[in-house]
N, C-alpha and C positions, 0 to 999 in steps of 0.2 A: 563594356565588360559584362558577359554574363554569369550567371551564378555558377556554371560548372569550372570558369576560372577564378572565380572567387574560394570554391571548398577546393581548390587542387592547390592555391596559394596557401590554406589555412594548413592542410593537409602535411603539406611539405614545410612547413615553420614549425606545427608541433612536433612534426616526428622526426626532422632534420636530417633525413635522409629520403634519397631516391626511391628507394625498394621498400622500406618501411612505408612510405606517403603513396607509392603504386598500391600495395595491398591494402591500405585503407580505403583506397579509390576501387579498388577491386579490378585491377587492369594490371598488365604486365609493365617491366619496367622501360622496356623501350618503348610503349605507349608511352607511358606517363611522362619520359624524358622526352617524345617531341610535343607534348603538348606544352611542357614548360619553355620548350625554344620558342614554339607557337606563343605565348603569351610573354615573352621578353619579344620576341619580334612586334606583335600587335602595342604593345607597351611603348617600345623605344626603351626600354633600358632590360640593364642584367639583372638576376635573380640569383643566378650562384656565382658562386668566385669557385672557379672551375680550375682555377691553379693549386688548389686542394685535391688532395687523395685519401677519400673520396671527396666531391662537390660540398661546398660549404654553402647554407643560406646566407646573403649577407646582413650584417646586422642592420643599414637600414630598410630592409624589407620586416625582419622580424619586428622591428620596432612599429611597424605601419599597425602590425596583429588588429590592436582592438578597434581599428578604424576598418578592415576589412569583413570580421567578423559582424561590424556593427551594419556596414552595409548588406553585406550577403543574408543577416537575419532580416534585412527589411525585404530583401526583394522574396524570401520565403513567404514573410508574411503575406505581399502584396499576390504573390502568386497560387497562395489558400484562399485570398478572401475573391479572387478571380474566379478560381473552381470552385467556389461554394457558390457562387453566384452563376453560373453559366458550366455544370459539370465538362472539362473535356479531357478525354482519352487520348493518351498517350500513346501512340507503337513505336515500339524502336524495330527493326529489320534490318540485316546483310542488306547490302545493296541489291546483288543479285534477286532476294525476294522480290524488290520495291518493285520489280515489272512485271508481277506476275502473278504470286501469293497473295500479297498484301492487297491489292485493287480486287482479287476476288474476291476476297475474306469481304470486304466492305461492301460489294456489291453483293453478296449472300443477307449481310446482317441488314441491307437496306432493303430486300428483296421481304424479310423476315418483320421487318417493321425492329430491328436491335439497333439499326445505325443510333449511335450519338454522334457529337462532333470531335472527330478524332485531328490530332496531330501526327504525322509521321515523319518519325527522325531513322534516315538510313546512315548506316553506321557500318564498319568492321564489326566483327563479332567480339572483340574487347568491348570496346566502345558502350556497345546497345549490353552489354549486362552489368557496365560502370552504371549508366541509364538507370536497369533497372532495380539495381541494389539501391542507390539512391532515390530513390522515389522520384525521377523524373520520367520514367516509364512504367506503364502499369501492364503490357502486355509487352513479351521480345521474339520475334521471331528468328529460326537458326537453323545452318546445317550441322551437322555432329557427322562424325567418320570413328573407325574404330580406331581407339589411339590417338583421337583429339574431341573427347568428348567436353563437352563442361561441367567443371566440377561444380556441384552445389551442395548445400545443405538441405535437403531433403523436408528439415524440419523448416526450414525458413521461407524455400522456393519449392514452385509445384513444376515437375517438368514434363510434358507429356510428347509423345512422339505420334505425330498426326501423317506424314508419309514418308514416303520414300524417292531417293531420285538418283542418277548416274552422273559421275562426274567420267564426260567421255571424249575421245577424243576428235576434232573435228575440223575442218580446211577447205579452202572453196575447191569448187569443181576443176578448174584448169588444173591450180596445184596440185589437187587429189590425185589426176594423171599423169603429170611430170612425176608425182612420187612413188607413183605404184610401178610406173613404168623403170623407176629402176631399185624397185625392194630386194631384185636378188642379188644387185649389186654392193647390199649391206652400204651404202650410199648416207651419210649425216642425215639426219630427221629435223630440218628447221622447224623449232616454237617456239611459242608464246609463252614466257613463263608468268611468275608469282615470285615476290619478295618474300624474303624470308621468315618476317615475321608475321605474315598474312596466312588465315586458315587456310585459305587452297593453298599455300605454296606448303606449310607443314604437310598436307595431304597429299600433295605431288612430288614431297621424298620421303617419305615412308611409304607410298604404295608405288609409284611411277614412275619416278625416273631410277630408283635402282636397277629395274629388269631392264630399262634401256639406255644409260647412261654413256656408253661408250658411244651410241647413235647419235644422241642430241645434242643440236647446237641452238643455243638461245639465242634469239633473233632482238626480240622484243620483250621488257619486263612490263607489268603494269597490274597492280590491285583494281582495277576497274574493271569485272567483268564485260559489261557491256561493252567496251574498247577492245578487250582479249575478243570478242566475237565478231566486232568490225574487220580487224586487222586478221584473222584468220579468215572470213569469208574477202578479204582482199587477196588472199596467198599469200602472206606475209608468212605464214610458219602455222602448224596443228599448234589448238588451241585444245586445253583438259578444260572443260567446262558443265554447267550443269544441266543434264539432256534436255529438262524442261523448258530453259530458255532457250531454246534455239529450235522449239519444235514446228514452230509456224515462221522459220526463216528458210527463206529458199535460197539454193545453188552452195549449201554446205553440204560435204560429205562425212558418215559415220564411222570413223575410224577402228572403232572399239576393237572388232573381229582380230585388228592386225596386231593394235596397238597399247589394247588395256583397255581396261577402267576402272573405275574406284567406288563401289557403292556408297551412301551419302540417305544421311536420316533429316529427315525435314523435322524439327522439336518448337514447340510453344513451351513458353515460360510466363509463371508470374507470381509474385510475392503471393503468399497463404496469409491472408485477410478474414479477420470474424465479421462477420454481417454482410451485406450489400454492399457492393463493387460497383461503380460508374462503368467498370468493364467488363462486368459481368455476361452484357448479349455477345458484346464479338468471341469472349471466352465461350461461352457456349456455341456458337456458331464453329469456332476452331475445333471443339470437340463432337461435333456432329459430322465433321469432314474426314476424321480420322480414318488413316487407310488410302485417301487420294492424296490429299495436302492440296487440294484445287477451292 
């Protein structure tokens, strides 16, 4: 059991509810509810009594409180007296970044003589700013769209926009010809979507599938970018994706012209800290890249 199910059990006892215990976690509520199935699954037992309206903690979990608090304060401790002894840097990242952003950013900061020993947790973009509110990430990388930016407190979090990228659309070569060949047929659009509570998928109905919704037929769902871009260079269905990943992939075609796209801000994030930061080089390394996001 590690410590982020340890503060979501604490989280959801004190505030005895779903949505309450999500905003203290800083994540949305259907996050926060599968991670608590995730942690009665990993457990073997229940945590709510779900035959309440709303979800009830049960009283032997509440009861557990000061044995769980008492563990989760040790493993903070044990996890300070690690980083004081061996400083290491955190990144959280969308997955999407983890094959492209993130390995450059590192190989700049080791280029530069800034590498420390980093850890990177790829996450949904709930996830990696649950991370970084809680001080288990020191640096978060992200995409923002207009109309799903992330909200912060400006006084608390620094958030800078270092590039820019296209969320566009894309399908291997054979398909790309079976579908051009019949566009004027006004013909179904097979793709690849996004679940609904995942950023590309909020960003692919509010910009993309309303202008073509009566076209599209979802073939395949999946929050795994890297999969959305296997399964569309297979012909399985256009994939909306971020142009960057897929620029050194051959035998996919660029849809964009016909089909849309979404422009898409690459942002770095991280708690506003007085003094020296362990994160300080890759920060600095992120704000020298501004402009490319490479």
């Amino acid at each position: 059991m590690d410590l982020r199910t340890l503060e979501d059990l604490l989280a959801l006892i004190d505030t005895r509810s779903l949505s309450d215990a999500a905003a203290v976690r800083h994540i949305t509520q259907p996050a926060f509810s599968r991670r608590i199935i995730a942690i009665e699954t990993e457990l073997g037992l229940t945590v709510l009594d779900r035959s309440h309206r709303p979800a009830q903690v049960l009283q032997a979990v509440r009861e557990k409180r000061a044995e769980i608090e008492q563990l989760a304060q040790s493993l903070r401790r044990l996890r300070s007296g690690l980083a004081a002894a061996a400083p290491l840097v955190d990144i959280c990242a969308m997955h999407s970044l983890g094959l492209d952003l993130v390995p450059a950013t590192l190989d700049r900061a080791r280029q530069g003589g800034a590498l420390e020993r980093v850890q990177v947790h790829l996450r949904n973009r709930d996830d990696c700013y649950a991370l970084l509110m809680t001080d288990q990430a020191s640096i978060m990388l992200a995409y923002e769209s207009d109309g799903a930016e992330i909200a912060c407190d400006e006084a608390t979090v620094e958030k800078v926009k270092i590039g820019e990228d296209m969320l566009s659309p894309f399908i291997g070569e054979t398909a790309a010809a079976t579908l051009l060949a019949g566009e004027g047929r006004e013909q179904p659009i097979p793709f690849i979507d996004y679940p609904d509570d995942s950023f590309f998928g909020a960003v692919m109905r509010r910009r993309i599938t309303p202008r073509l919704e009566a076209r599209l037929s979802a073939v395949a769902v999946s929050s795994f970018v890297p999969t959305v871009v296997a399964m569309a260079g297979r012909g399985l269905g256009v994939a909306w994706v971020p142009a960057r990943l897929v620029e050194a992939v051959t035998g996919l075609v660029d849809l964009r012209d016909r089909l849309g796209c979404c422009p898409l801000s690459l942002v770095a994030l991280r708690k506003r800290r007085g003094g020296k930061d362990a994160s300080d080089g890759i920060w600095k390394v992120l704000m020298q890249s501004r402009g490319s996001g490479r």
